[in-house]
C-alpha positions, 0 to 999 in steps of 0.5 A: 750032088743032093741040093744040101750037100751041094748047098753046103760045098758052096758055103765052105768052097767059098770060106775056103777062098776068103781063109785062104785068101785072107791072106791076100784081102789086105792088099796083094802088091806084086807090082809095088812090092819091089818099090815099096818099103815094109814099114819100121815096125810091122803092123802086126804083133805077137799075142794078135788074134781075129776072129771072123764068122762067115753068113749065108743070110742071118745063118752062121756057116763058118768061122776062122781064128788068125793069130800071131804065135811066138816061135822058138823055131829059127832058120838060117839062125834068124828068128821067125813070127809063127803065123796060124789060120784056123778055119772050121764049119759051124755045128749045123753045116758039121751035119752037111760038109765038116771042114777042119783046116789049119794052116801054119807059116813061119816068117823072117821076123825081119823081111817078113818072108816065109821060110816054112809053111804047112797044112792040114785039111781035113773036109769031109771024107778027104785029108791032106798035108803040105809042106813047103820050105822057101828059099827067097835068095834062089827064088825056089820052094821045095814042096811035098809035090817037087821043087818050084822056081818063081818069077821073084825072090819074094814068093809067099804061101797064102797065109805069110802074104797077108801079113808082108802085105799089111805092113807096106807102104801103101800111102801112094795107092791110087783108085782104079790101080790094080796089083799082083802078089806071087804066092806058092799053092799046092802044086804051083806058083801063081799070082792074084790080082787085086784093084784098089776101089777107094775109102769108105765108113762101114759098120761092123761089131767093133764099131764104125771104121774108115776102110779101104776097099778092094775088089779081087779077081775071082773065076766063074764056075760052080760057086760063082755067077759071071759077073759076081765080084767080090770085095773087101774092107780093110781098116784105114789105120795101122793095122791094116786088118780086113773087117768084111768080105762080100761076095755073090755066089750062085744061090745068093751071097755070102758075107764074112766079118769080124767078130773079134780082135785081140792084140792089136798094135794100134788102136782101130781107126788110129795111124800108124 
């Protein structure tokens, strides 16, 4: 593989694993999930959009727009949030590794659990569409690739996690503790683990904001050192929205923050 090429793949690989995982940056509670209650309102509303930009150095290679949609759509004559993740290249990395993803779910607007999720990947030469329909009560997901039976009757796609994650009950987190979320990805059902490492104040574009940290598990290989670990920042309010994410890949680190935030139901740094 060309150096640049190579250069650019590792970029947007690892855009790729924050867009898809933005999902899961907030907090992945598998192991709480059952215990823990979603809060009277959600931590999101319709008209909700961030926008994030993702940095190798000072150079801008990527950027992703998540939004809260509404939705005319209903299954099992429930109303649905329609949730949207787009994730592009930027111009000069377009040249190396063009990367045009969109990513859709639709969400109980009640439970906050998928009944819909959809799609479209479109990196270089290589083009893909998914669909998935989830059916909680019998713990199955009928994808384009077969049908699938989870552990649980709470099975996410990547993008409905994050949300369900964000408006959770998490006042009784401790540092050192580690959770897991069950989410639906291609061609199976796996799991993330996610250790919650404590609070900290860090500076960002919207200002300076109280945080909670957490620390992913990610797998060496081609993008990633041994020992590189990556971590996230997500704000200590209502919102419970990720402002950065920091990671060291193989030739030096990668960087992704928020540039934007439109529509919150809370104020930053306010409760909720």
């Amino acid at each position: 593989m060309p150096q640049a090429f190579w250069f650019a793949f590792c970029i947007t690989s690892t855009m790729k694993r924050w867009i898809l995982g933005l999902v899961l940056l907030t907090h992945s509670l598998t192991a709480y999930t059952q215990n823990l209650p979603l809060k009277p309102v959600p931590a999101f509303k319709e008209g909700e959009v961030l926008k994030y930009k993702l940095r190798y150095g000072f150079i801008t290679a990527a950027d992703a727009t998540i939004k809260v949609l509404p939705s005319d759509l209903k299954f099992d004559g429930k109303p649905t949030y329609r949730l949207n993740v787009d994730a592009k290249t930027s111009n000069s990395f377009d040249l190396l590794y063009k990367v045009r993803d969109r990513y859709d779910s639709y969400v109980d607007k009640t439970t906050l659990t998928p009944y819909f999720y959809q799609e479209n990947i479109r990196e270089a030469s290589y083009r893909r569409q998914d669909k998935a329909r989830f059916y909680q009560d019998s713990k199955k997901v009928v994808a384009s690739q077969g049908t699938f039976t989870g552990p649980t009757n709470q099975t996410f796609d990547l993008v409905s996690a994050y949300y369900f994650a964000r408006s959770l009950d998490i006042s009784k987190l401790k540092v050192g503790d580690s959770f897991k979320l069950n989410y639906f990805l291609q061609d199976e059902i796996s799991d993330l683990e996610i250790q919650y490492v404590g609070k900290e104040v860090i500076k960002t574009k919207l200002g300076t904001i109280r945080c909670l940290k957490f620390s992913p598990s990610i797998k060496p290989g081609r993008i990633f050192k041994k020992d590189s670990k990556l971590y996230l920042w997500i704000t200590d309010d209502g919102n419970r929205v990720p402002v950065k994410a920091q990671v060291e890949i193989l030739v030096g680190s990668v960087t992704m923050e928020m540039v934007s935030a439109e529509g919150l139901r809370y104020p930053i740094g306010s409760g909720s």
